[in-house]
DSSP file (Angstrom, degrees, kcal/mol; ACC not computed):
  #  RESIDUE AA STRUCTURE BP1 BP2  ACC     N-H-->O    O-->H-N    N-H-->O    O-->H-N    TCO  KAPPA ALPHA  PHI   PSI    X-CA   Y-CA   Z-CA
    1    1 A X    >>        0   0    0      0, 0.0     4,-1.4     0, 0.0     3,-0.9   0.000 360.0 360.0 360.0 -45.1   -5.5    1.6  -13.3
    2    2 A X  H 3>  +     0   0    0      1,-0.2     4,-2.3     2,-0.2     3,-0.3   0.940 360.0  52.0 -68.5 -40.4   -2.9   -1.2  -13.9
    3    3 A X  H 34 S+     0   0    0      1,-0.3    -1,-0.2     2,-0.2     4,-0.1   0.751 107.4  47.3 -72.6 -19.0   -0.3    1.4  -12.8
    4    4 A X  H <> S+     0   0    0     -3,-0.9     4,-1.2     2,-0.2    -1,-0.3   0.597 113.1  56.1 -89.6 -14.9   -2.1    2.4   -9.5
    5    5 A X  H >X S+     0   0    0     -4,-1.4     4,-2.7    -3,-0.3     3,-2.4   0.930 108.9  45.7 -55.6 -83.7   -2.3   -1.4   -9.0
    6    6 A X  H 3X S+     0   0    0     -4,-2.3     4,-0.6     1,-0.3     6,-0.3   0.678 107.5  50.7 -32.5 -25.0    1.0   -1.7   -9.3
    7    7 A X  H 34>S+     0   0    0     -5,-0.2     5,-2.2     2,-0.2     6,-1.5   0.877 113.9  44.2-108.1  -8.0    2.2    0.8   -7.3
    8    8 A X  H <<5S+     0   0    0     -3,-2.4    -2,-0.2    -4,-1.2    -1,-0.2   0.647 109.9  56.8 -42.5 -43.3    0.1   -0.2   -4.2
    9    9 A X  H  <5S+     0   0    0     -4,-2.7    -2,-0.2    -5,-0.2    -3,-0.1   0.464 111.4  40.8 -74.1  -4.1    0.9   -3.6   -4.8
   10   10 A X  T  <5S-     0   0    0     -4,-0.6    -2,-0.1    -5,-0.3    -1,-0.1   0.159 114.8-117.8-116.2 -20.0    4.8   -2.6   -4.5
   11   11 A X  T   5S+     0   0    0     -5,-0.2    -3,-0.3     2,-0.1    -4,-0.1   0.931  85.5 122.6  74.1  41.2    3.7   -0.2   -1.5
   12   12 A X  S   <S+     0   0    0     -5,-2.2    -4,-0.2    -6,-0.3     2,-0.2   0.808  85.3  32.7 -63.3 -39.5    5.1    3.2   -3.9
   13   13 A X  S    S-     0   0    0     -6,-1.5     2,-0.2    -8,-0.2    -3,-0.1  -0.699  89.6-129.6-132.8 145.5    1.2    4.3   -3.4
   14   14 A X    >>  -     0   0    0     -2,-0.2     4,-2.2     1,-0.2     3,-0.9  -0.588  30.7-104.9 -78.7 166.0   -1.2    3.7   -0.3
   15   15 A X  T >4 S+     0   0    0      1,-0.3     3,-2.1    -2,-0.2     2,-0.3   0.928 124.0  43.9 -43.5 -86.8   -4.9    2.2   -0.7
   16   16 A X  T 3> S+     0   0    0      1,-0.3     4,-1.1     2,-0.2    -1,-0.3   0.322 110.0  48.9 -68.9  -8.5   -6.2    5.3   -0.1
   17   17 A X  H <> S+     0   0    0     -3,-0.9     4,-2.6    -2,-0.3    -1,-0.3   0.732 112.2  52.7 -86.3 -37.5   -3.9    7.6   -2.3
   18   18 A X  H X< S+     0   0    0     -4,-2.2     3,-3.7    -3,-2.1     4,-0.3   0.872 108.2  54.2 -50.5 -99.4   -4.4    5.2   -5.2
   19   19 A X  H >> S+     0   0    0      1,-0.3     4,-1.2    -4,-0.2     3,-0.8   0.390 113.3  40.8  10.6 -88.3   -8.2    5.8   -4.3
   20   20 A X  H >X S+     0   0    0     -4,-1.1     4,-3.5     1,-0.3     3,-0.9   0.844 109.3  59.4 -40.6 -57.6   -7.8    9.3   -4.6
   21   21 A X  H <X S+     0   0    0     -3,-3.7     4,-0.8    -4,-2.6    -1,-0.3   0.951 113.8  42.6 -21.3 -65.2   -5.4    9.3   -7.9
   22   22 A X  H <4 S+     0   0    0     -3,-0.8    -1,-0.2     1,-0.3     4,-0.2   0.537 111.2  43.3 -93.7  -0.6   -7.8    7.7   -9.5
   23   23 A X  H <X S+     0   0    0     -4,-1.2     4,-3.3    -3,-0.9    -1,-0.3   0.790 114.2  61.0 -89.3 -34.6  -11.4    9.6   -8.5
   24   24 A X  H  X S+     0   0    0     -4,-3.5     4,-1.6    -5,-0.3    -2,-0.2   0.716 112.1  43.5 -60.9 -29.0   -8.6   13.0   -9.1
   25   25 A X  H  X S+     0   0    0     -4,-0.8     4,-1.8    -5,-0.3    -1,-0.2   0.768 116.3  41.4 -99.1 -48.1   -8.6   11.3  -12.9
   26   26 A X  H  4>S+     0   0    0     -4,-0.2     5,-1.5     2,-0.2     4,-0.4   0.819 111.0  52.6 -87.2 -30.4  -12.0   10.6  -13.3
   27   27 A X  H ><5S+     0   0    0     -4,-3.3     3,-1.9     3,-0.2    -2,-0.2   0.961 114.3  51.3 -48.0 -70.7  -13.2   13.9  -11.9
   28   28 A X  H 3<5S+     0   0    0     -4,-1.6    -2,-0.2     1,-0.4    -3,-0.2   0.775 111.4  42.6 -16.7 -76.4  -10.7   15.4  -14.6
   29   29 A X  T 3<5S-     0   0    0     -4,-1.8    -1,-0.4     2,-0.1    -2,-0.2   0.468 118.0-120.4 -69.6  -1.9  -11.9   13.5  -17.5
   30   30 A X  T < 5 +     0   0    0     -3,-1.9     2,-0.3    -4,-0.4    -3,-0.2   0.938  56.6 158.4  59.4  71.8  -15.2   14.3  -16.1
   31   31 A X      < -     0   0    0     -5,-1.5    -1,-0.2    -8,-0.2    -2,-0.1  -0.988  39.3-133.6-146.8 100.3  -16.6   10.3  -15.5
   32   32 A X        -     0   0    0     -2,-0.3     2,-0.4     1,-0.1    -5,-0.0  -0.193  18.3-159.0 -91.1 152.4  -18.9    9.4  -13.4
   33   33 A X        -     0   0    0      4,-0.0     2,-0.4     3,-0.0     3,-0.1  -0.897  10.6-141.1-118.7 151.9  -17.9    6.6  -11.6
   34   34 A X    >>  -     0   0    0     -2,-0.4     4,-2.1     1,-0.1     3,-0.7  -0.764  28.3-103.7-116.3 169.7  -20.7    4.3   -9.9
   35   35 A X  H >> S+     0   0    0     -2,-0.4     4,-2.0     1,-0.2     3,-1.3   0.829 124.6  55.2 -38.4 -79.4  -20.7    2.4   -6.0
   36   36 A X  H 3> S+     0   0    0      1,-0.3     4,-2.0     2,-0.2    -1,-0.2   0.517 108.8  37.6 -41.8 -50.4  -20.0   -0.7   -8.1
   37   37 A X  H <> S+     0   0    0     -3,-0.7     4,-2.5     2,-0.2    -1,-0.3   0.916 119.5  50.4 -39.6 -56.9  -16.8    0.4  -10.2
   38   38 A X  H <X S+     0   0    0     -4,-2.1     4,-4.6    -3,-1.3     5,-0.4   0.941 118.3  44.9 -60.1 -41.0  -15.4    2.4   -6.7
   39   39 A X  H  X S+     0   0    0     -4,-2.0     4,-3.4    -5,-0.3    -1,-0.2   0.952 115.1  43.1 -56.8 -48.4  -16.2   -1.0   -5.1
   40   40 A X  H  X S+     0   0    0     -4,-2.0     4,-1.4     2,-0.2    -2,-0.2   0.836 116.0  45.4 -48.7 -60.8  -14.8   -3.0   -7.5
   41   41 A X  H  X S+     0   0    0     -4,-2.5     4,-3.8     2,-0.2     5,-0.4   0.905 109.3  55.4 -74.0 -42.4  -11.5   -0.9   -8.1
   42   42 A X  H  X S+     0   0    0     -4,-4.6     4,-1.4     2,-0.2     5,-0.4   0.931 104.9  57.5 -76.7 -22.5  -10.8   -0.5   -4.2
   43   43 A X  H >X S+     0   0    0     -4,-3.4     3,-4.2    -5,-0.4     4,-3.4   0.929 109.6  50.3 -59.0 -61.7  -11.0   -4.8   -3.9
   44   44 A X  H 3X S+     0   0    0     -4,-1.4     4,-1.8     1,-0.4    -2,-0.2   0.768 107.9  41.5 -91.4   0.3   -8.4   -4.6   -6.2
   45   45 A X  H 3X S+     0   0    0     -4,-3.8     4,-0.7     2,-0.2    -1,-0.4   0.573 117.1  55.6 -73.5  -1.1   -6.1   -2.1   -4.7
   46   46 A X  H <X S+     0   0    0     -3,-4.2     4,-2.0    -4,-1.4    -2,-0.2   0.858 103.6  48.8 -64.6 -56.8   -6.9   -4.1   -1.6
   47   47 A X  H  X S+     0   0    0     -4,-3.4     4,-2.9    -5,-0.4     3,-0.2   0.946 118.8  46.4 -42.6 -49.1   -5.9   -7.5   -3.3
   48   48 A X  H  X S+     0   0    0     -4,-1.8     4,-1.7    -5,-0.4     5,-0.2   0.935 109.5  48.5 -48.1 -55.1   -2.5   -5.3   -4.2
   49   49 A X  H  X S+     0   0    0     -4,-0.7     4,-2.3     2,-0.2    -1,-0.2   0.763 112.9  52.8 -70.0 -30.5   -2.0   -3.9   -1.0
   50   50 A X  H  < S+     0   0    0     -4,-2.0    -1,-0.2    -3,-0.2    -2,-0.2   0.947 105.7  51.7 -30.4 -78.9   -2.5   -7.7    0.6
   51   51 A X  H  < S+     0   0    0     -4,-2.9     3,-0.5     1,-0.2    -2,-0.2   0.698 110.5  50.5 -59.9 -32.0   -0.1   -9.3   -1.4
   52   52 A X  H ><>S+     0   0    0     -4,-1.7     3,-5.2     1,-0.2     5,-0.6   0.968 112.9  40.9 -56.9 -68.5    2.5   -6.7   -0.5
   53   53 A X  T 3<5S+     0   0    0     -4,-2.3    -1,-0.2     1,-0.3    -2,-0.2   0.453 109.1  63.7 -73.6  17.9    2.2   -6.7    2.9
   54   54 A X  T 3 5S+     0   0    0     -3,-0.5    -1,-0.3     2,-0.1    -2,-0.2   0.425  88.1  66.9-105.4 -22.6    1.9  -10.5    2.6
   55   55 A X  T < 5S-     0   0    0     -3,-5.2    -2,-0.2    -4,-0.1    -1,-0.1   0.194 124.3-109.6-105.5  18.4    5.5  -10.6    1.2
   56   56 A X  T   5       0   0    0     -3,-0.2    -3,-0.1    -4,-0.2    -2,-0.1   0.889 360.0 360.0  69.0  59.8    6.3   -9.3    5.0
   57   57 A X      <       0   0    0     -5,-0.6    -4,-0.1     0, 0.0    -1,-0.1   0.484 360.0 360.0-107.2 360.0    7.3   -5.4    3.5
């Protein structure tokens, strides 16, 4: 998770590729994920994704 952060927050990864990474991850490990977690994880690749484009990139 900290790495998909990271790499949305450095704009390596989009919102929505993180997203994907990380549902691709859980599907894998076979882990249900619930509304609240998905919600929870996309604020903070949102927050990431903010702060990037905040730093005018």
């Amino acid at each position: 998770m900290a790495i998909l952060v990271h790499q949305v927050g450095n704009g390596a990864t989009s919102l929505q590729v993180a997203m994907n990474i990380y549902q691709s991850i859980a599907d894998d490990l076979r882990i249900t994920i619930s509304l609240e977690e998905l919600s929870s994880i996309g604020n903070q690749f949102e927050a990431a994704e903010k702060s990037y484009l905040a730093l005018g990139h």
